[in-house]
Structures are given as structure tokens and as C-alpha cells.
VEXRO-129174 format. One record per residue: residue in three letters; x, y negated, z of N, C-alpha, C, O, CB in turn. Coordinates in steps of 0.05 Angstrom, whole numbers, plus 32768, in hexadecimal, padded with zeros to 4 digits. Glycine has a CB too. Example, Ala and Ser with C-alpha at 12.3 -4.5 7.8 and 13.67 -1.06 7.14 Angstrom:
ALA81088072809C80F6805A809C81088042809C811D804280A980E2805980B5;SER8101802D808E81118015808F81027FFF809D810C7FE980A1811A800C8072;
END
This chain:
UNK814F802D802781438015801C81497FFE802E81477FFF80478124801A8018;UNK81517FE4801E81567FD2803D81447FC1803881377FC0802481757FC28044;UNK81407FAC805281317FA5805381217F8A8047810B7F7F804681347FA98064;UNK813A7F88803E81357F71802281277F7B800B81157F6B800581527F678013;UNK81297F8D7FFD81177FA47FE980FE7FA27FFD80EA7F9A7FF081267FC97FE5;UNK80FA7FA5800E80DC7FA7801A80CE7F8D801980B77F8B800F80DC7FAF8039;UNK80DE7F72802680C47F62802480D17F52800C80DB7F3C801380B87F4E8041;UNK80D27F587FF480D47F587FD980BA7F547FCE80B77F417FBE80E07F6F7FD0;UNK80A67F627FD3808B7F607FD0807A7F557FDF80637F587FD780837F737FCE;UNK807E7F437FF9806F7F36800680737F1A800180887F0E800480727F3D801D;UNK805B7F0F7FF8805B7EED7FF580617ED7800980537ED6801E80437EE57FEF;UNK806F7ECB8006806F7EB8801F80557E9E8018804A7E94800480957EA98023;UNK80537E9A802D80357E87803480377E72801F80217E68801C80337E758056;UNK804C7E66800E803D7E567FF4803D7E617FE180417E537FCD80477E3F7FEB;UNK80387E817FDD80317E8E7FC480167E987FCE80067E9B7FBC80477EA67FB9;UNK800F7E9B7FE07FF27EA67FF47FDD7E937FE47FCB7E957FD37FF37E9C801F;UNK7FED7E787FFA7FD47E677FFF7FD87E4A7FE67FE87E387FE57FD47E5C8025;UNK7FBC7E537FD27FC87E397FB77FB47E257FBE7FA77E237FD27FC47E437F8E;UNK7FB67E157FA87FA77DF07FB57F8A7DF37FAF7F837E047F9F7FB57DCC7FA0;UNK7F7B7DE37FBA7F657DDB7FBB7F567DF27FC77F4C7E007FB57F5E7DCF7FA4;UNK7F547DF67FD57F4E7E0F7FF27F487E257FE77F3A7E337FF57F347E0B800A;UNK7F4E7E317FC97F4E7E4B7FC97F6D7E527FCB7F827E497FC27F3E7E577FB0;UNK7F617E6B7FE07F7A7E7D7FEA7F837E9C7FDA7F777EB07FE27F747E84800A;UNK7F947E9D7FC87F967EB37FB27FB07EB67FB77FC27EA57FBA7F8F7EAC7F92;UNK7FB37ED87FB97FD17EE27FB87FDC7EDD7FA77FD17EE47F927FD67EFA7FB9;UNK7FF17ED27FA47FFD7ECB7F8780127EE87F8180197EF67F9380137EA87F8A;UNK80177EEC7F6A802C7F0B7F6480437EF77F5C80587F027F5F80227F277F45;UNK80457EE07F5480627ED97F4980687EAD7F5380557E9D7F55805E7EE27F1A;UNK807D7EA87F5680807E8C7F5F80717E7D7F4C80697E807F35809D7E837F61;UNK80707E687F6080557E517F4F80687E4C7F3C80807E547F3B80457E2D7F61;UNK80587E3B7F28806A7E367F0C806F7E0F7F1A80617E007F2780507E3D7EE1;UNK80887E0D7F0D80917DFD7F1680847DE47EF980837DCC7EFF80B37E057F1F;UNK807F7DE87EEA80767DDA7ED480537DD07EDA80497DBE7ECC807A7DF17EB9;UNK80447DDE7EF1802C7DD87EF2802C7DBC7F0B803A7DBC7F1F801A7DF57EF9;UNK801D7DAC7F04801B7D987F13800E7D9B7F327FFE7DAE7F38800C7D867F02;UNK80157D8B7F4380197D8C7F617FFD7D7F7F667FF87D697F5E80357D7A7F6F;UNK7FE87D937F767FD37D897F827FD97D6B7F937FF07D697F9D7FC97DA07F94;UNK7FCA7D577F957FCB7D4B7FAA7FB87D587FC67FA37D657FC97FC37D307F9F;UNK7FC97D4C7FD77FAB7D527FEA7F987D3D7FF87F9F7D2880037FB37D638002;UNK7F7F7D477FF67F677D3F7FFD7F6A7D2580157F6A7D2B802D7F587D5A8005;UNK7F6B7D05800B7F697CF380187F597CF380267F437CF7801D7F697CE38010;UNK7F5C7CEF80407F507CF280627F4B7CD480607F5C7CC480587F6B7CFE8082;UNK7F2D7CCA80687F357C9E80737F3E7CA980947F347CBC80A17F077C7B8075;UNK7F4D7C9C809A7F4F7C9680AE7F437C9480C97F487CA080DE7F527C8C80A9;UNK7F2C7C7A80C07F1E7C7480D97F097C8980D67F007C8F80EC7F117C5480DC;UNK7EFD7C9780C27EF17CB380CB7EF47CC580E97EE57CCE80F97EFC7CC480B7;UNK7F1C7CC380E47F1D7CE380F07F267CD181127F267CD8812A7F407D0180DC;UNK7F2C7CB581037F387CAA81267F2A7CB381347F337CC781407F397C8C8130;UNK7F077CA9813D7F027CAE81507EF67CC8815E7EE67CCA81717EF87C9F814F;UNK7F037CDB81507EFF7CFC81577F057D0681727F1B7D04817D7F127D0F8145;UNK7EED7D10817D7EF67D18819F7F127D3581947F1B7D3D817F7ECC7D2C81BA;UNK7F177D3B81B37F1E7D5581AF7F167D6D81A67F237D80819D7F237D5A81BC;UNK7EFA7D6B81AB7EF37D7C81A27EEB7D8381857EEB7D9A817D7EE87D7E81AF;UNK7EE47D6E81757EE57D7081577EFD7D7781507EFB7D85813C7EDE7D598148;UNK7F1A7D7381587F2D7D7381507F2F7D9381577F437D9F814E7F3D7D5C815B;UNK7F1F7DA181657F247DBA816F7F1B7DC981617F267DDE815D7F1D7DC08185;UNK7EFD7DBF81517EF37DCE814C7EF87DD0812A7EEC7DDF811B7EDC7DCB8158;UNK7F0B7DBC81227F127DBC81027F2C7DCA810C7F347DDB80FC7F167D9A80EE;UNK7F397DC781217F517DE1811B7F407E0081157F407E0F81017F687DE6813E;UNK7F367E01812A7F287E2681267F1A7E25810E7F147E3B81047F0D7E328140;UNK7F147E1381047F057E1C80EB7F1A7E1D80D37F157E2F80C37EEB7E0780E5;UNK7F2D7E0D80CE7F417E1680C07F4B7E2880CB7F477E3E80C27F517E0680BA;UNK7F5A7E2480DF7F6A7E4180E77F597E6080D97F627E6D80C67F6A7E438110;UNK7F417E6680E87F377E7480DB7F307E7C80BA7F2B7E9380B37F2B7E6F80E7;UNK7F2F7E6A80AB7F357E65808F7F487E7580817F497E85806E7F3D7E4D808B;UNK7F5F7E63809C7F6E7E6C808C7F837E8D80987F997E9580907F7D7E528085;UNK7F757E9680AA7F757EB380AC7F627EBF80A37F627ED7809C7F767EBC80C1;UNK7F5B7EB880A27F467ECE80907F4E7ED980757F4B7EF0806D7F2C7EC08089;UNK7F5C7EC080657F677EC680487F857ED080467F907EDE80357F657EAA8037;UNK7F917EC280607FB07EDB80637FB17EF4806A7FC37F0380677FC47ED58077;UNK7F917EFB807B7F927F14807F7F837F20806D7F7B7F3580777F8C7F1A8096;UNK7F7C7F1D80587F687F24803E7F877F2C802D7F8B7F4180217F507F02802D;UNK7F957F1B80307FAE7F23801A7FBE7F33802A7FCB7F42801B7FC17F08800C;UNK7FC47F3780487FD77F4B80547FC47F61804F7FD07F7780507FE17F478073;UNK7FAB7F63804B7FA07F7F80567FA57F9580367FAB7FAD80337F767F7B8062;UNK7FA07F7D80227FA47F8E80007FC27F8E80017FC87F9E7FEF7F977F7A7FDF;UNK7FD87F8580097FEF7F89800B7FF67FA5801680057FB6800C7FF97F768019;UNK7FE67FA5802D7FED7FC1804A7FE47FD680337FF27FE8802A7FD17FC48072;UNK7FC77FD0802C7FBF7FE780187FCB7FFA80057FCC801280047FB37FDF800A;UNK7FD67FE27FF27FE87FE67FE680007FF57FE1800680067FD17FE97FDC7FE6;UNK800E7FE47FF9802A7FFE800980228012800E802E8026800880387FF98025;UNK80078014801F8007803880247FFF80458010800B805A800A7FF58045803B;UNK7FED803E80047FE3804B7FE37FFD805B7FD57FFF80717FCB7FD8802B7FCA;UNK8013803F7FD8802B804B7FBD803E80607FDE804A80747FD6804B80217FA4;UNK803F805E7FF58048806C8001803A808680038048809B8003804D80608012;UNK801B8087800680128093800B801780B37FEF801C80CB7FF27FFC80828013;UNK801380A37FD8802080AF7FC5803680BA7FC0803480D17FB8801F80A57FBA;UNK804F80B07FC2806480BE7FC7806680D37FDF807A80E17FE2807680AC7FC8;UNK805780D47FEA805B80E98000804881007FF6805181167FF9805280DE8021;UNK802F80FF7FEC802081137FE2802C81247FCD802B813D7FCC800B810A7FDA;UNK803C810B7FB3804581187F99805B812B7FAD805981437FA9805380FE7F7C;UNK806E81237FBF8080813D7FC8807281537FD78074816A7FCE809681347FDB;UNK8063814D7FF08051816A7FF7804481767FDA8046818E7FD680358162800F;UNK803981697FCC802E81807FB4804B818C7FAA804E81A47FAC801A816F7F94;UNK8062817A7F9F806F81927F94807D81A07FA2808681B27F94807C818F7F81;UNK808781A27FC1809381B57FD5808081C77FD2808981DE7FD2809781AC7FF1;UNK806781C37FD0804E81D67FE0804D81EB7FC3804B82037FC6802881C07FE9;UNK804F81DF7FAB804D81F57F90806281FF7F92806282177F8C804A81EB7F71;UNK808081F27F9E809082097F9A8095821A7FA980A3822E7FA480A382037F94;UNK808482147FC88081822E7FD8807982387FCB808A82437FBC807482337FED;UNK8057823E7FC68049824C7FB9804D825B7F9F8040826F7F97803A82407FB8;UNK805982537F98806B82647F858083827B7F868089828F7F78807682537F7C;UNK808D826D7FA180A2827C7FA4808F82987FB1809182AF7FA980BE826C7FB8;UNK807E828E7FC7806782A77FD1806182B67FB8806482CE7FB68048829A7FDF;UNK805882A87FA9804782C07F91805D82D17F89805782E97F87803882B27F71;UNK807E82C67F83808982D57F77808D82EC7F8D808B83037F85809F82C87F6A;UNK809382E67FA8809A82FC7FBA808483167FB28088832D7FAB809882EF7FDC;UNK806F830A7FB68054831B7FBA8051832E7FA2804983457FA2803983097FBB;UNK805B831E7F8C8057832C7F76806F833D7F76806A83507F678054831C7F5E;UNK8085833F7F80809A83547F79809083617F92809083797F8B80BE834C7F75;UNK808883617FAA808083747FBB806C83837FB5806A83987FC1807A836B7FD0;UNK805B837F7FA3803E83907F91804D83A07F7E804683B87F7E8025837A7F7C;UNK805A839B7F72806983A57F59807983B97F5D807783CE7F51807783927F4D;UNK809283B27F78809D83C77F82808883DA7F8A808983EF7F7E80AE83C07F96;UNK807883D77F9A805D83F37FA5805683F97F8D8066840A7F85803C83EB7FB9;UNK804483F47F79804383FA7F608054840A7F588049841F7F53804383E87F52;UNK806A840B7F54808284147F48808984327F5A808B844B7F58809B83F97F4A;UNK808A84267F66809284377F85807E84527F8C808784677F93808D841F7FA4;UNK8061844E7F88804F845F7F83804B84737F708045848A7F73804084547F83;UNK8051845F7F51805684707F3A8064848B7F39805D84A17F32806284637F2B;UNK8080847B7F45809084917F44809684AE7F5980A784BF7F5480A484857F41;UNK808384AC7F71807A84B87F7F806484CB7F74806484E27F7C807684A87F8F;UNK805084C37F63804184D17F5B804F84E37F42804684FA7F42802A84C07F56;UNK805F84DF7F30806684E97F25807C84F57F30808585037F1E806684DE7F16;UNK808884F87F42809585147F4D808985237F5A8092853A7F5F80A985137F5C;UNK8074851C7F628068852D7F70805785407F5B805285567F658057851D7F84;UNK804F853E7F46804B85437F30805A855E7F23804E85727F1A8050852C7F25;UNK8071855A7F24808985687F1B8090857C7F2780A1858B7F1C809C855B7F1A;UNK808285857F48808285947F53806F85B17F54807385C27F65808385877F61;
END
């Protein structure tokens, strides 16, 4: 499998993250026909006089935002993969494991059958004597 087939199914960050701060995995590219959010006009002299530390504390709070919702969509992704991996590996141990078990029963059963057989005809010569 190469590795292009693999992240085939992983979104890149503008199918993740859509406009107006909800963050939804998208399954297919935005449609190019739907109209373009603007974004949310900032005034100015609001944010001018912001110490560092407001400026610190609106990074961590977005930052955080916005991990929280990429790791909300990597974690049903991870899930996912192992679910359908996890599956393909069970559907083959079940059918290796029936066709051991099968092949055991058949042994077992011609090893009963031979003694069976094997006994019969022991008793009946002995019989004859």
C-alpha cells in the first residue's frame, strides 16, 4: 500500500476547520459554488492598546480551541483506521482459526474411525476362533 493511498483519507486543515468557529471534519472539498465567509472585523484601537499579556492570553485560548477540535477529528480518524484495521485482522484469524479447526476435527475424526474400525475387526476374528 503506498503512502499516498494512506493519507487519501486524512483532511488537510481547510476541510477540518470551516467558517464562523465551528470546527467539523469535512468528508469531501468545500464546494467552490458556496460563498466565502468574511472574517470578523477587529477596530483597531480596541486591540492597539493590548499588553502582552492579553495578547498571550487570546493566543492560548485560541490555540487551545483550536486543538481541541483537530484533536476531536484526529482521534475519530485514529478510531476509525483501527476499527477497519482492526477488522481485517480478526475476519483473517477467524478464518485461519476455522480452517485449523477443521482440519483438527477431520484428523480426529479419521483417528476414531480407524480405532472403531480397527476394533470391529478384531472382535470379529476373534470370534471366528
Amino acid at each position: 500500500m503506498s503512502k499516498t493511498s494512506l493519507d487519501a483519507g486524512i483532511p488537510i486543515l481547510t476541510e477540518v476547520i470551516e467558517d464562523s468557529g465551528n470546527f467539523v471534519a469535512s468528508s469531501k472539498p468545500q464546494d467552490a459554488a458556496r460563498p466565502v465567509p468574511r472574517p470578523e472585523v477587529v477596530d483597531v484601537p480596541l486591540i492597539d492598546g493590548w499588553l502582552t499579556e492579553e495578547w498571550n492570553r487570546l493566543e492560548r485560548k485560541i490555540g487551545g480551541r483550536i486543538l481541541s477540535e483537530v484533536m476531536a477529528s484526529v482521534e475519530a480518524e485514529i478510531e476509525n483506521r483501527v476499527r477497519n484495521a482492526l477488522a481485517d485482522v480478526l475476519q483473517l484469524s477467524v478464518e485461519t482459526m476455522a480452517k485449523e479447526v477443521t482440519q483438527n476435527l477431520r484428523t480426529s475424526l479419521e483417528d476414531v474411525i480407524a480405532q472403531a474400525v480397527h476394533r470391529e475387526i478384531s472382535r470379529m476374528q476373534f470370534s471366528k476362533k
